[in-house]
C-alpha positions in Angstrom: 0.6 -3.8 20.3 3.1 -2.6 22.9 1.8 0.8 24.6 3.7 3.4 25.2 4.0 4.7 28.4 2.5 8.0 27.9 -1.0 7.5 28.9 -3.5 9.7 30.1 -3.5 9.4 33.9 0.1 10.1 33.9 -0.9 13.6 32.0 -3.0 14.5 34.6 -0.6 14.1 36.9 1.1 16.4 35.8 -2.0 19.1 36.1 -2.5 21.9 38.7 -5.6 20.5 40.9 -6.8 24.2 40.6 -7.3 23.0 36.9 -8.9 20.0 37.6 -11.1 21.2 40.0 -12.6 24.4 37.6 -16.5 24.3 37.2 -16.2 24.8 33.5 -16.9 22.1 31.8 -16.6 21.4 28.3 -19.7 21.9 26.4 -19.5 18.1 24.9 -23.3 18.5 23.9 -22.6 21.6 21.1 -21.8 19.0 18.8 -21.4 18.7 14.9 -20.7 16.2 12.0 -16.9 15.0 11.8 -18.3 13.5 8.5 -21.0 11.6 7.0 -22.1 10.2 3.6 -25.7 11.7 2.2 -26.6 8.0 2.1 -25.2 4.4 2.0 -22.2 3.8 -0.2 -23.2 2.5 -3.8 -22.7 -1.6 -4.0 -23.0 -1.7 0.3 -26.4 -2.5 1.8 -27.7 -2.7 5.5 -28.3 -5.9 7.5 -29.4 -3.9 10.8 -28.4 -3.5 13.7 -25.4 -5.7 15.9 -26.8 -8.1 18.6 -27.5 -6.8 22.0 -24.3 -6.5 23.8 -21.7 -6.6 20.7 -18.4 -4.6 21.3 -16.2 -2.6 18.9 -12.5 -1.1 18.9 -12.1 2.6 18.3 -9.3 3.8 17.2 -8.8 7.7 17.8 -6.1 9.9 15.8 -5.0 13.1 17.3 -3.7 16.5 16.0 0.3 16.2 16.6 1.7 19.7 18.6 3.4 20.7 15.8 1.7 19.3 12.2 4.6 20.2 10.4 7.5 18.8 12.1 6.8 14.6 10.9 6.6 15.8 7.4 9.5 18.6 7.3 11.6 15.9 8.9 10.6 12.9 6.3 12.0 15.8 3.4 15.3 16.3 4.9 16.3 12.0 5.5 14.8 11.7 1.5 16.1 14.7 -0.2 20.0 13.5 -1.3 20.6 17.6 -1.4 19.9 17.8 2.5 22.7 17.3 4.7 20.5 15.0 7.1 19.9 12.3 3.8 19.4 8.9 4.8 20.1 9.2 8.8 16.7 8.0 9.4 15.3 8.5 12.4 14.5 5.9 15.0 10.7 4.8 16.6 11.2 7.0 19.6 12.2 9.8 17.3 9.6 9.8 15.4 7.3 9.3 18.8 8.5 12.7 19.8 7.6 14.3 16.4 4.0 13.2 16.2 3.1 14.0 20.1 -0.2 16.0 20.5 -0.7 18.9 23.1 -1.0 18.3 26.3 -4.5 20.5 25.9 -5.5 17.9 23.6 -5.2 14.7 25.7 -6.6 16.6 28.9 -10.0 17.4 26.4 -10.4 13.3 25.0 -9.8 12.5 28.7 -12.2 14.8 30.1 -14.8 13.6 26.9 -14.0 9.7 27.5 -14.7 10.4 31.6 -18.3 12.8 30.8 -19.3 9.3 28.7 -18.3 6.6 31.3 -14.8 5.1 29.5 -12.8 3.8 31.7 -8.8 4.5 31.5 -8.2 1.0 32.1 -9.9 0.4 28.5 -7.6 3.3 26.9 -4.3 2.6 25.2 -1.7 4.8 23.4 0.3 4.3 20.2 2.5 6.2 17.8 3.9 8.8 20.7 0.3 9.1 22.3 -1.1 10.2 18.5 -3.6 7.4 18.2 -5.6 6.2 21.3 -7.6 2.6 21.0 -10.8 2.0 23.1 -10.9 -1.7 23.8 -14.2 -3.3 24.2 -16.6 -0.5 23.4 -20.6 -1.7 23.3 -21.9 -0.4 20.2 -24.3 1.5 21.9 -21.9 3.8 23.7 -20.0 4.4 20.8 -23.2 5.2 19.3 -23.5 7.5 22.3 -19.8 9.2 22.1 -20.0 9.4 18.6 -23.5 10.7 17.7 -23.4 7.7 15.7 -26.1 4.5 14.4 -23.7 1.5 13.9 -25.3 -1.4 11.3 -24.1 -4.1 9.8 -23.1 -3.9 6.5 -22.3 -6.5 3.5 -21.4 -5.5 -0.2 -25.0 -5.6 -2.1 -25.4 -9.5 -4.0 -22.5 -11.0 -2.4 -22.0 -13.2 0.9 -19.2 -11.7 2.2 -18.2 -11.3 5.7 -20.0 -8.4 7.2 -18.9 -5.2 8.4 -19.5 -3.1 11.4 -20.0 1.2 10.4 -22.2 4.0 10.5 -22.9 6.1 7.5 -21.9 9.4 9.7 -20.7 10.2 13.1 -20.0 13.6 15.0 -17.9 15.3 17.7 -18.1 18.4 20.2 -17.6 21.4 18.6 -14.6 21.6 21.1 -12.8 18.9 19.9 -12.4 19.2 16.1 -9.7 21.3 16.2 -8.3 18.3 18.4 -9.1 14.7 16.5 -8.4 13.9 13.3 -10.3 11.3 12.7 -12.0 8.1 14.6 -12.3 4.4 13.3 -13.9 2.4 12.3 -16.8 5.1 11.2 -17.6 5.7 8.2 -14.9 3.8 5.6 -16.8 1.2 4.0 -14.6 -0.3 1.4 -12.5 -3.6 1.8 -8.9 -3.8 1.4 -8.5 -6.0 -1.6 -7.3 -5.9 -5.4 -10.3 -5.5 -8.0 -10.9 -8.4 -10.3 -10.3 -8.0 -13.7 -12.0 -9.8 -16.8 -9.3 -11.9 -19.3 -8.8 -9.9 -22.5 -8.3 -13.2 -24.5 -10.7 -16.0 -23.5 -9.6 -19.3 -22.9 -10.8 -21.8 -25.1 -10.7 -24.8 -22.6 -12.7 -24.9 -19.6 -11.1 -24.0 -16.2 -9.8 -27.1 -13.9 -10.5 -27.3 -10.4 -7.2 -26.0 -8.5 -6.1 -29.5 -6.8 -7.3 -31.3 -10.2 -4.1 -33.4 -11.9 -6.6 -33.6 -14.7 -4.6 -32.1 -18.3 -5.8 -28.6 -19.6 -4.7 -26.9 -22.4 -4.8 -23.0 -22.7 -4.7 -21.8 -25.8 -4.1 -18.1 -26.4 -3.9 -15.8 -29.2 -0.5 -15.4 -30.9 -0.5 -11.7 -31.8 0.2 -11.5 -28.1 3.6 -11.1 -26.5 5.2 -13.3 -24.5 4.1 -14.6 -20.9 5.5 -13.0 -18.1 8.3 -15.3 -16.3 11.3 -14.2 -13.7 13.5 -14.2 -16.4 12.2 -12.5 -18.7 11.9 -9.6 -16.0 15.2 -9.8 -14.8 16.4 -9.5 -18.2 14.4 -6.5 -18.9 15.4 -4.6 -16.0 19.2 -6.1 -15.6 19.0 -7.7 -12.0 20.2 -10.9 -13.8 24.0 -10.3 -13.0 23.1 -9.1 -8.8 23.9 -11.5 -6.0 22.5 -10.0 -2.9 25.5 -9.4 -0.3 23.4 -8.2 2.8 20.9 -11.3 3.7 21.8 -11.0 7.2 20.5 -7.2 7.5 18.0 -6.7 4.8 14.8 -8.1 4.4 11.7 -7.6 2.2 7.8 -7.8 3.8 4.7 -8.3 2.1 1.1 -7.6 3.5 -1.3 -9.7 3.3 -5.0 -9.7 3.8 -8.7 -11.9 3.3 -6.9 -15.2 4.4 -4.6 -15.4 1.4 -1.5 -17.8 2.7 1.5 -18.4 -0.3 2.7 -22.3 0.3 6.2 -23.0 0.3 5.8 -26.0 -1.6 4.2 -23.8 -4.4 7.0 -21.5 -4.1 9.9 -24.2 -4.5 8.5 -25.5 -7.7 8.3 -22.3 -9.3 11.9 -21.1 -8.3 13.0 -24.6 -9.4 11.5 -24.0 -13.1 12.1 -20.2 -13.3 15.4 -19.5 -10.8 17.0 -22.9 -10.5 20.5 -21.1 -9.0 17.6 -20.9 -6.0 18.7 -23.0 -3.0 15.5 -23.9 -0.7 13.8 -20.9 -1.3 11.7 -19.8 2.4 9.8 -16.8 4.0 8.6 -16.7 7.4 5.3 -15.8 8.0 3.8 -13.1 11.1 0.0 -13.3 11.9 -1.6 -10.0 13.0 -4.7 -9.5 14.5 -5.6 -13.1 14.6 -4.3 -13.6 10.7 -4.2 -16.9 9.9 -2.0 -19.3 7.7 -3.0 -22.8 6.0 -0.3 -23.3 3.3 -2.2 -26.4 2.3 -5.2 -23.9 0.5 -2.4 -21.2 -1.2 -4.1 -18.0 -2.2 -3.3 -17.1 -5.9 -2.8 -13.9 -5.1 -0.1 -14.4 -1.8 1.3 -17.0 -4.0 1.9 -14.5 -6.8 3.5 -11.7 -4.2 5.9 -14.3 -3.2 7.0 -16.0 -5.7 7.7 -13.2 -8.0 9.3 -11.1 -5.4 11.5 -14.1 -4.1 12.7 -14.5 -8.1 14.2 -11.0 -8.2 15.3 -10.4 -4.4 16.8 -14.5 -4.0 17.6 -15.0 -1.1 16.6 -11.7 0.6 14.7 -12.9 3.5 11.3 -12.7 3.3 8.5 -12.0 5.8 4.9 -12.3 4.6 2.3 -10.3 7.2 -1.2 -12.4 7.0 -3.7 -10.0 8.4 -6.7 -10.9 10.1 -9.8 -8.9 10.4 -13.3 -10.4 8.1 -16.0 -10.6 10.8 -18.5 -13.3 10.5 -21.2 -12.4 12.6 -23.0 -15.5 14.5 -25.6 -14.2 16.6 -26.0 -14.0 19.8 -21.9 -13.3 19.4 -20.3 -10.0 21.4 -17.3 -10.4 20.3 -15.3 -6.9 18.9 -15.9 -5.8 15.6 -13.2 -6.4 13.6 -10.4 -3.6 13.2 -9.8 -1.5 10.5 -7.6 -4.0 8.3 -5.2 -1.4 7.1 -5.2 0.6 10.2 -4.3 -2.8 12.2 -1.4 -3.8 10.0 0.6 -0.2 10.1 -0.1 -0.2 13.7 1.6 -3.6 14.5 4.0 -2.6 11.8 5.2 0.9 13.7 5.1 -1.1 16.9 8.2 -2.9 16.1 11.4 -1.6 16.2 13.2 -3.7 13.2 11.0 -3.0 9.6 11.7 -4.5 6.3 13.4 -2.0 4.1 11.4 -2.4 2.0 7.6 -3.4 2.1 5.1 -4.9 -1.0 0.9 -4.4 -0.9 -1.1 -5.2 -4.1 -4.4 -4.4 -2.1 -6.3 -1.0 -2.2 -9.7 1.1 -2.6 -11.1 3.8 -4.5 -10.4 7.4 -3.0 -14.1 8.1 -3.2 -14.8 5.5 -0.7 -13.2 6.9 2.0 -13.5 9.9 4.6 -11.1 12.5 3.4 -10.0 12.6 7.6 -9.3 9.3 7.8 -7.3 8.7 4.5 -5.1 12.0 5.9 -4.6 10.1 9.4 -3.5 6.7 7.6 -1.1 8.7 5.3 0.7 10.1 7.9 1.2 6.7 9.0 2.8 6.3 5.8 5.2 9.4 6.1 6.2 7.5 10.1 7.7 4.4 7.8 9.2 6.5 5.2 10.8 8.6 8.2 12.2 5.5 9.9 14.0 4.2 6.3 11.5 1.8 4.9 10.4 2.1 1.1 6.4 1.4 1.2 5.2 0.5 -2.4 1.6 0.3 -3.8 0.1 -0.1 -7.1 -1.5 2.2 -8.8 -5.1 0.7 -9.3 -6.3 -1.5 -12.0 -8.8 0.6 -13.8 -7.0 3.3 -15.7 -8.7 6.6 -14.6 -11.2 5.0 -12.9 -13.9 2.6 -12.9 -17.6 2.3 -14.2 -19.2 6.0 -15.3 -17.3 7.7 -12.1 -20.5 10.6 -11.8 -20.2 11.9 -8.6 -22.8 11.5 -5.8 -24.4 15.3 -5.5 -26.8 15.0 -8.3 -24.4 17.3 -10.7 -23.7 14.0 -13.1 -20.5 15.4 -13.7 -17.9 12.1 -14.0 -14.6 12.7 -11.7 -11.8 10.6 -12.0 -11.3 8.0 -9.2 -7.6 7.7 -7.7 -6.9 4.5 -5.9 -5.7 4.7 -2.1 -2.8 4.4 -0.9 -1.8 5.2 -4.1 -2.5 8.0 -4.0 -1.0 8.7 -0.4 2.4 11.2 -1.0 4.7 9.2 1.0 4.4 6.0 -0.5 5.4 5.0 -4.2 2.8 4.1 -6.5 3.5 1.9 -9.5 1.9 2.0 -12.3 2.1 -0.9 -15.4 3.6 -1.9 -18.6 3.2 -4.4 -21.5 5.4 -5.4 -24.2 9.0 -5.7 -24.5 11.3 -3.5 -26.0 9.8 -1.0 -26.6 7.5 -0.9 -22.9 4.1 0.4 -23.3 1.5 1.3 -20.9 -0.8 -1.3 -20.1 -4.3 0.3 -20.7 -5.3 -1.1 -16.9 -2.7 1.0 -15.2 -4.2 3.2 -12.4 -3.3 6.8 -12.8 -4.5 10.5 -12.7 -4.3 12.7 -9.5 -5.6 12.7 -6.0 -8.4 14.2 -5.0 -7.3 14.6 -1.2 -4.0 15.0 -1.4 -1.8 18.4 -2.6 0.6 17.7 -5.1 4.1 17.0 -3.0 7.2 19.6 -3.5 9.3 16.4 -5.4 6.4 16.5 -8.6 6.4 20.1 -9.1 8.4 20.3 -12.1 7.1 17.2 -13.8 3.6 17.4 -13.4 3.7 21.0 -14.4 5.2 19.8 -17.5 2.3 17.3 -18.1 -0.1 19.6 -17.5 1.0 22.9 -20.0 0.8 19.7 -22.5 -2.5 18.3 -21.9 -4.3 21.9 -22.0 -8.0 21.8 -21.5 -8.6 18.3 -22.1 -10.4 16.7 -19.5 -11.3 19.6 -17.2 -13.5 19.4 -14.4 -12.4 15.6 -14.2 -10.0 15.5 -12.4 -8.0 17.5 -9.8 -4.5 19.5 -11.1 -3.2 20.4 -7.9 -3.5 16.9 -6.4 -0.6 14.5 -5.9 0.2 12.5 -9.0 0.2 8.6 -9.7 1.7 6.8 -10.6 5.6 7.3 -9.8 6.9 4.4 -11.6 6.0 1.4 -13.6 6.8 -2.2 -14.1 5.4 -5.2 -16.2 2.0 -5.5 -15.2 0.6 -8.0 -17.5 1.0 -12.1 -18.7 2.5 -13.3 -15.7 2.5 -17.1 -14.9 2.3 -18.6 -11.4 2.2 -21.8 -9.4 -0.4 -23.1 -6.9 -1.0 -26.1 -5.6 2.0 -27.4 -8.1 0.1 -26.5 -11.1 1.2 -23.9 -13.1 -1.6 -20.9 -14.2 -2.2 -17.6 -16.1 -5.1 -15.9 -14.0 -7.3 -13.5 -14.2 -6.8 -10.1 -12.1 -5.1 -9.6 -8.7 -8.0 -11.3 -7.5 -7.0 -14.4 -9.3 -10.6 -15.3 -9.0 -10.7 -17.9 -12.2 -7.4 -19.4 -12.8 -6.9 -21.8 -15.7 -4.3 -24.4 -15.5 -1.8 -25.1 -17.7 -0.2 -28.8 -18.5 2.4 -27.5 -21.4 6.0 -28.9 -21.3 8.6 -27.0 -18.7 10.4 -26.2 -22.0 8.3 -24.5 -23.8 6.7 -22.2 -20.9 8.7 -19.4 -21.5 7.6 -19.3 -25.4 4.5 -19.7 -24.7 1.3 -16.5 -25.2 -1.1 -15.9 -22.7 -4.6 -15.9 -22.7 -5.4 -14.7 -19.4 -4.2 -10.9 -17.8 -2.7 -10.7 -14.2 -1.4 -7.5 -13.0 1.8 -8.0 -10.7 3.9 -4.8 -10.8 4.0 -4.8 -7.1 6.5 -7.5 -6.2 8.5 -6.9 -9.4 9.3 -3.1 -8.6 9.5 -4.2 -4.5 12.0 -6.8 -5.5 14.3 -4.2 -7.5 14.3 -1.7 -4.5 14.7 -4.5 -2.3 18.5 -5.1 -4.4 19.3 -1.7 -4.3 18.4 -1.9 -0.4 20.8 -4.6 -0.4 23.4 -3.0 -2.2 23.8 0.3 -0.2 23.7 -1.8 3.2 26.0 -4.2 1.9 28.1 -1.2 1.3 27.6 -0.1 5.0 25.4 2.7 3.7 21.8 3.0 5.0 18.8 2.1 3.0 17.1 4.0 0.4 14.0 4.9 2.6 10.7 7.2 1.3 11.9 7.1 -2.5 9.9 9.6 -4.3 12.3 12.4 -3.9 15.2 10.5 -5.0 13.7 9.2 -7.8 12.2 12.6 -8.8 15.5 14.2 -8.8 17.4 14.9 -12.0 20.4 14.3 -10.4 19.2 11.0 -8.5 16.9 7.9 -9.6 15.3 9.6 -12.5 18.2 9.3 -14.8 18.0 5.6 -13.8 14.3 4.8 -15.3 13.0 4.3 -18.9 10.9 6.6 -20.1 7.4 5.2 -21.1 5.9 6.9 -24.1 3.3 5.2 -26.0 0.2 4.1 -24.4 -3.0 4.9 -22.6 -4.9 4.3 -19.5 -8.9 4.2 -20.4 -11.6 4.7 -18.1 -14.7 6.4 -16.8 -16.3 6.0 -20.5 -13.1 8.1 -21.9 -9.9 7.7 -23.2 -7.9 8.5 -20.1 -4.7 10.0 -20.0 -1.9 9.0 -22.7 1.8 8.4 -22.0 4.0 11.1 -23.0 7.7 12.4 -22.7 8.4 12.6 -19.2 6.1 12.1 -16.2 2.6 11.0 -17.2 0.2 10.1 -14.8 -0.3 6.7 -17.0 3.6 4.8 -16.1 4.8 7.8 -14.0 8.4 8.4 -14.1 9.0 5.0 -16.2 10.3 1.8 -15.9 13.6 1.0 -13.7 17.5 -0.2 -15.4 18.6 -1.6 -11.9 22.3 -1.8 -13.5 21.7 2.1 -13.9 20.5 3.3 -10.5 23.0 0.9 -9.0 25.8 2.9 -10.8 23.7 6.1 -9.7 23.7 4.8 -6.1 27.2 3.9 -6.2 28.2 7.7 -7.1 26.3 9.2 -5.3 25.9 7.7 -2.0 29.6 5.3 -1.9 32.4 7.5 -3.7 31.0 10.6 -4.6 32.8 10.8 -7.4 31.4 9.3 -11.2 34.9 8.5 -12.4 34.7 5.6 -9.9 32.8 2.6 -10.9 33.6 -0.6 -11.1 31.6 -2.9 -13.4 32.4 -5.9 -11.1 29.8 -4.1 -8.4 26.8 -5.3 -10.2 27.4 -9.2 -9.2 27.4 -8.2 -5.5 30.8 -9.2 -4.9 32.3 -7.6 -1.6 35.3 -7.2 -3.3 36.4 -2.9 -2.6 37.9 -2.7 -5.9 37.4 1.0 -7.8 38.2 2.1 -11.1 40.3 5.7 -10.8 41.0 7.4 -14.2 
């Protein structure tokens, strides 16, 4: 991370020694509870305490001057009505927006002094918004934070461990001040839930490097498997030849030492996108991510592969994120950051972002502090500002997983969102299945936050929903909360490559792939008996060619999309309405897809050729006489069409 130069010394600097010197010292022992859980989170049990002598990172968000101005300014560069629409603002812009009171800083400096920090182990971020405490012994942060750190690990498994406290607290004094402080009290991992195959195999699963035949047989009532061109059929990017490779660029993130191998990735653009020339990404490690193409994770294998055959050859960057902590006693190393919080931390650092950026991972809302799930998703709304489209899927659970009753004793079962999903400014995607017409696949996360209020941009549509569903389901879920999904891809029947073998897989886990040895000419004809939910990198790799179109255009980038694609006179007209289907869970139904915005496939499904010719009127000519058809192959050529 490169600090700003804002720290606090150079605030105090700047204040009267009369100030300094005044006997009235904050009362940092009135303190209270910032937040805590009633008792460990469900599936997560205690291991005890650290070693003597181990060290964690704290990562401190402050309240901004003005908490209006970040947001307010995110509207105006996303709304095409606004004057300001797509003049994104730079880093430093944004720096400026998100700056907290100077009565702020002087309070965390005057707390960090009372408990012994020293500066030197203080840094800045995000215009002095988010302060990081390097090398912290547990037992002071126990100290600071009213706080009993243990070692966590999910109940039955062997994962890595975990460093958290099940509640925390800050002076009275400062709550007005700090938004939040990690890592505290979030206990879920960043990863993508594991599904179960809705068609069993009926050949035993190979081991991955095995050359050793299998057959997969599969049941022929289903439709088709998923391939790249099928999609780009389905949602017309066949005829698009990206024009702006030099300037645009799509990134995925990737976490729990998943790597995608270039060798993997040639022989699948050689079978599905053989017009594909060498087919790369480069790869960026943060916070000690590694890469080993030589053991391909299914899941970074899938992201890539199906992202590179709609955006080819967009450049690709894949982010591998480091952060699982295996603890080795007598070890003192620091704790291992907060995964997410690390990645959009080095990602606001730089100052070039990929347009537009992929994540399949995410976590249930439930499992996180409402404070810290607020600080991230401003983080969010800081990408969105600076013209980069940040998409998420929706979940794969429908409504919500297991029985969803809530932890007070009530019993009463309450809908579980998925975050970042449900985060405002970021799209969610939701999923299909079939072909022509789309349905909603049953797995497809949707329903309405529980944290966040429903944005301006879904007013209309969600209202609509609503009057339509009546009473049904009340008490389970949250009205005024933001919606999800926004949009919707194939999410289903998808076929892959690792380790030169071709698969169907189970989940975005891909925990229990099964290998298939049928002839190259007959995979696209052939059913699948294994699910696989992938909506992420085919919607990322249609927003990626609009990206490329606009800047090839000399037009800036599409940026936070929701309120473009909300707007009946913008991207909405350019999507397929979804209206059969359903999205069980939480022992009911779930919600179904209707006419309109449903919180099953959102919006609906994207006609690239369509919010090209959208883009094209509304953001090139400005007039919707003028289209040329010859546009759609990505040819520079200027010609228009007048009538």
């Amino acid at each position: 991370m490169r600090y700003l130069q804002l720290n606090l010394l150079s605030v105090l600097a700047t204040v009267p020694l009369a100030v300094l010197a005044t006997p009235l010292a904050p009362p940092w022992n009135d303190v209270s509870v910032k937040h805590a859980w009633n008792a460990v989170p469900a599936d997560w049990e205690s291991l005890g305490s650290p070693p003597a002598g181990t060290v964690i990172n704290l990562h401190v968000a402050l309240k901004p001057r003005d908490e209006n101005a970040l947001i307010d300014a995110l509207y105006e560069v996303s709304t095409p009505s606004h004057p300001k629409y797509g003049t994104h603002l730079s880093k430093e812009e944004v720096a400026r927006l998100v700056t907290p009171h100077q009565d702020t800083l002087e309070l965390i400096h005057s707390w960090f002094t009372h408990h012994g920090v020293p500066s030197s182990s203080i840094s800045t971020s995000h215009g002095g918004g988010w302060l990081t405490l390097v090398g912290v012994p547990v037992s002071q942060a126990n100290e600071i934070l009213g706080a009993s750190y243990q070692l966590y690990r999910p109940v039955g498994t062997n994962d890595s461990t975990i460093l958290r406290t099940v509640g925390y607290s800050l002076p009275v004094v400062l709550h007005t001040h700090v938004q939040t402080v990690a890592p505290t009290t979030y206990f879920g991992p960043m990863r993508t839930p594991p599904r179960t195959p809705s068609v069993r195999a009926r050949a035993a699963p190979a081991d991955v490097g095995s050359r050793d035949p299998v057959t997969a047989m599969s049941n022929r009532n289903e439709p088709e498997v998923i391939t790249p061109e099928v999609l780009r059929w389905l949602y017309k990017t066949f005829a698009y030849v990206p024009a702006a490779t030099d300037r645009n660029v799509l990134g995925i993130a990737g976490y729990a030492g998943e790597y995608p191998s270039p060798q993997d990735l040639g022989w699948f653009m050689s079978v599905f996108r053989d017009d594909a020339k060498d087919p790369a990404f480069t790869v960026e490690k943060v916070n000690g991510g590694g890469y080993d193409p030589s053991h391909p994770g299914v899941e970074a294998n899938l992201d890539m592969q199906y992202t590179q055959s709609i955006a080819y050859p967009t450049p690709h960057v894949y982010y591998s994120t480091g952060g699982k902590v295996h603890w080795t006693p007598p070890s003192n190393e620091p704790a291992s950051d907060d995964l997410l919080l690390t990645w959009l931390n080095y990602m606001l650092d730089k100052e070039n972002i990929p347009q537009t950026i992929s994540t399949s991972y995410g976590i249930d809302e439930t499992r996180l502090p409402l404070e810290y799930a607020t600080a991230v998703c401003t983080l969010f709304a800081h990408l969105g500002a600076r013209g980069i489209s940040v998409l998420y899927g929706s979940g794969d659970y429908g409504v919500g997983r297991g029985d969803c009753k809530i932890n007070d004793g009530s019993g009463r079962v309450q809908f579980i969102p998925t975050f970042p999903a449900s985060c405002p400014w970021v799209t969610s995607v939701g999923g299909t299945t079939s072909q022509l017409p789309e349905v909603a696949a049953s797995l497809s996360g949707g329903g309405f936050s529980n944290y966040f209020q429903r944005p301006d941009y879904q007013d209309d549509v969600v209202d609509t929903f609503l009057r339509r569903l009546g009473n049904k389901y009340d008490g389970m879920y949250t009205p005024g909360g933001r919606g999800i999904p926004d949009i919707s891809t194939q999410a289903v029947r998808y076929m892959i490559v690792v380790n030169t073998n071709f698969f169907l897989v189970s989940g975005t886990s891909c925990s229990a792939p099964v290998r298939l040895t049928t002839p190259l000419a007959t995979l696209r004809h052939l059913s699948p008996n294994i699910q696989l939910t992938t909506r992420m990198q085919t919607a990322a790799g249609i927003i990626s060619l609009l990206n490329d179109f606009l800047i090839s255009e000399g037009k800036n980038p599409l940026g936070f999309l929701n309120p473009w694609l909300y707007g009946r006179d913008g991207g909405l007209r350019g999507l397929n309405d979804i209206t059969s289907g359903s999205n069980p869970g939480c022992n009911t139904d779930g919600f179904s897809a209707i006419t309109g915005w449903d919180p099953v496939t959102g919006l609906g499904t994207p006609d690239f050729f369509e919010l090209q010719h959208i883009l094209f009127n509304e953001r090139i000519s400005g007039n919707p006489e003028q289209w040329n058809q010859t546009k759609i192959i990505g040819t520079t050529k200027k010609s228009k069409t007048t009538t």
